[in-house]
ZANU-759554 format. One record per residue: x, y, z of N, C-alpha, C, CB in turn. Coordinates in steps of 0.001 Angstrom, whole numbers, padded with zeros to 6 digits, always signed. Glycine has a CB too. Example, Ala and Ser with C-alpha at 12.3 -4.5 7.8 and 13.67 -1.06 7.14 Angstrom:
BEGIN
+013190-005690+007800+012300-004500+007800+013200-003300+007800+011308-004473+009046;+012850-002250+007080+013670-001060+007140+012900+000030+007870+014084-000598+005725;
//
This chain:
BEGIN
+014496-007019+001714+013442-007999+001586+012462-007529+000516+012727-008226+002940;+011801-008409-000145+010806-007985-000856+009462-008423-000467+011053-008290-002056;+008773-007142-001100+006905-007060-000760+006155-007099-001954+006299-005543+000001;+004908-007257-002236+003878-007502-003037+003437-006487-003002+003063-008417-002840;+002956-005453-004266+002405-004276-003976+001357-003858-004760+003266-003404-003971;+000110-003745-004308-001089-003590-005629-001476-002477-005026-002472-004823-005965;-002009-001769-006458-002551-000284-005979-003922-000661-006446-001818+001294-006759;-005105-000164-005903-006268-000251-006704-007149+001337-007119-007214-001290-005814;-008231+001216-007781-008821+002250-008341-007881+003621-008722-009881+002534-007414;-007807+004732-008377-007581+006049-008558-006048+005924-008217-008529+007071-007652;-005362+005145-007562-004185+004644-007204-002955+004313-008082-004506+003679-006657;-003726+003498-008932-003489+002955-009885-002636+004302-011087-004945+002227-010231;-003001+005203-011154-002207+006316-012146-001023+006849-011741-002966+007533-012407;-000596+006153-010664+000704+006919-010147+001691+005288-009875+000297+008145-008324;+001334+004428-010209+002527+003163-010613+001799+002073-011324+003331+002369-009164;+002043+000972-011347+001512-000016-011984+000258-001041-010775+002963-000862-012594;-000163-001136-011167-001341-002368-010629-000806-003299-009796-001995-003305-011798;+000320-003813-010014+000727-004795-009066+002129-004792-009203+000123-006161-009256;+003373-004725-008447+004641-004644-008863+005614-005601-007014+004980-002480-009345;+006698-005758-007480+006876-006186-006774+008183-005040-006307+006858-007538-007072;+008672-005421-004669+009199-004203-004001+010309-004239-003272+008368-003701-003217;+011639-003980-003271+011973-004071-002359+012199-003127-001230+012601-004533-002647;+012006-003545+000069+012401-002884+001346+012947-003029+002014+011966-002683+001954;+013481-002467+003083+014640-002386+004301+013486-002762+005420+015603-000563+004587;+013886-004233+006448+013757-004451+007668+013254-003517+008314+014701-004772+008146;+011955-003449+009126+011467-002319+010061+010706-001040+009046+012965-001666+011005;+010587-001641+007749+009663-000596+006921+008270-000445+007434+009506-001032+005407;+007636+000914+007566+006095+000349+007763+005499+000793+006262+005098+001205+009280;+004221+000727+006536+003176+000858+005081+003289+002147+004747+001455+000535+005228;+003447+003272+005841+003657+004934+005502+005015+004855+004588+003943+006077+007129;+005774+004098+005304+007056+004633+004462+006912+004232+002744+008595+003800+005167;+006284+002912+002363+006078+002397+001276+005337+003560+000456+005380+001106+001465;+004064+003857+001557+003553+005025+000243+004219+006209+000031+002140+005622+000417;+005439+006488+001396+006242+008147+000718+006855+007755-000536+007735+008957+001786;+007758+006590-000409+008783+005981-001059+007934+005941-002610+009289+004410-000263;+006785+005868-002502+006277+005713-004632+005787+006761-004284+004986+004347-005675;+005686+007863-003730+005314+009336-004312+003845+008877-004026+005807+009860-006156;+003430+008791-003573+001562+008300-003661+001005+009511-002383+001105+005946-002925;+000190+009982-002774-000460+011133-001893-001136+010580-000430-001730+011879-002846;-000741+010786+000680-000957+009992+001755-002548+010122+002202+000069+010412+002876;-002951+011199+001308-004534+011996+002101-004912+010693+000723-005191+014599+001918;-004229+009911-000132-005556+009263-001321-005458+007864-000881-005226+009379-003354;-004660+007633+000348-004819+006481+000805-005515+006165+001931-003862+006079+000893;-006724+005313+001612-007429+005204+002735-007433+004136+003740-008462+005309+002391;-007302+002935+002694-007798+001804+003202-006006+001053+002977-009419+001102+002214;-005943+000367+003933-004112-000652+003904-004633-002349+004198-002585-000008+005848;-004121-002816+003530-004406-004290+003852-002646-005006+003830-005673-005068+002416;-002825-006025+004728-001679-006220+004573-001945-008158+004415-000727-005413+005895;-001542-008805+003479-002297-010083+003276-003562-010713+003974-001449-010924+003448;-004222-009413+003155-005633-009712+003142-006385-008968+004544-005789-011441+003119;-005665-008444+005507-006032-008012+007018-006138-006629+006859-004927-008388+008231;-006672-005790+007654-006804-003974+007805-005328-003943+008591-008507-003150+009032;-004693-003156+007841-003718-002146+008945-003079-001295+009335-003192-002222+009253;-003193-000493+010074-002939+000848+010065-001306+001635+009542-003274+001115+011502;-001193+002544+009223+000116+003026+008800+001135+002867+008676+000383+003544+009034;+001538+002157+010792+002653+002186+011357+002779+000551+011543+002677+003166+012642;+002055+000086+010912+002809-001460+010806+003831-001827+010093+002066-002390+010373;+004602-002622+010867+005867-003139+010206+006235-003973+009276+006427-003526+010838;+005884-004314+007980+005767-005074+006780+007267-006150+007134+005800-003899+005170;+006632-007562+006347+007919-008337+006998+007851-008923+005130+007621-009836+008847;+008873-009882+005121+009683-010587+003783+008222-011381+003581+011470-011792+004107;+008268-010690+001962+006962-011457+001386+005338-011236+001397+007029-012566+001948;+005003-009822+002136+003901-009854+002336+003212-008740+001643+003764-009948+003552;+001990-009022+001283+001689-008273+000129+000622-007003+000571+001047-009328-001010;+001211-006017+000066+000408-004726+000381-000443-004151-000501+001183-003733+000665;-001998-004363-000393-002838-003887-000979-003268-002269-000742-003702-004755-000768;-003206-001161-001518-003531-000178-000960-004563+000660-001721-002449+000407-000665;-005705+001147-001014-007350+001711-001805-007117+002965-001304-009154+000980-001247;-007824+003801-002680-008046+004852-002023-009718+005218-001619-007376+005839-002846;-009825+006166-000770-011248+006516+000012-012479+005764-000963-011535+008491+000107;-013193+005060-000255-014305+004368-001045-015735+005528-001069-014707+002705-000153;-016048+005676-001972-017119+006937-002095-018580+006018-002846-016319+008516-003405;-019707+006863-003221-020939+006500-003944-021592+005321-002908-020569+005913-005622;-022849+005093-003875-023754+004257-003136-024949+004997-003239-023354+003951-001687;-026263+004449-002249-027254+004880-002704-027812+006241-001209-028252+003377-003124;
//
């Protein structure tokens, strides 16, 4: 099946900005980030069309995975 995959900020240097993906049935979001080499401690934040979700969710045909790393600064 295929997924939607955007990396944002600091993320972004280890694949492209937005690419599209394919995966095997019963993938969760951990496996997506071993699978591109992406450092699991620079991922903070998972969205999964548009929702928060944690690691071990099961990504289904078509849905797009936004992934941030740790949000820092401010006043």
């Amino acid at each position: 099946m295929i997924i939607t995959v955007k990396l944002f900020a600091t993320l972004r240097e280890y694949n492209k900005k937005e690419f599209q993906y394919e995966v095997k049935l019963g993938v969760t979001i951990k496996d997506v980030i071993l699978a591109l080499d992406l450092p699991i401690d620079d991922v903070a934040i998972m969205m999964v069309n548009g929702r928060s979700k944690k690691m071990e969710y099961e990504l289904m045909a078509d849905d797009v995975l936004a992934l941030f790393p740790p949000v820092g600064g401010g006043w």
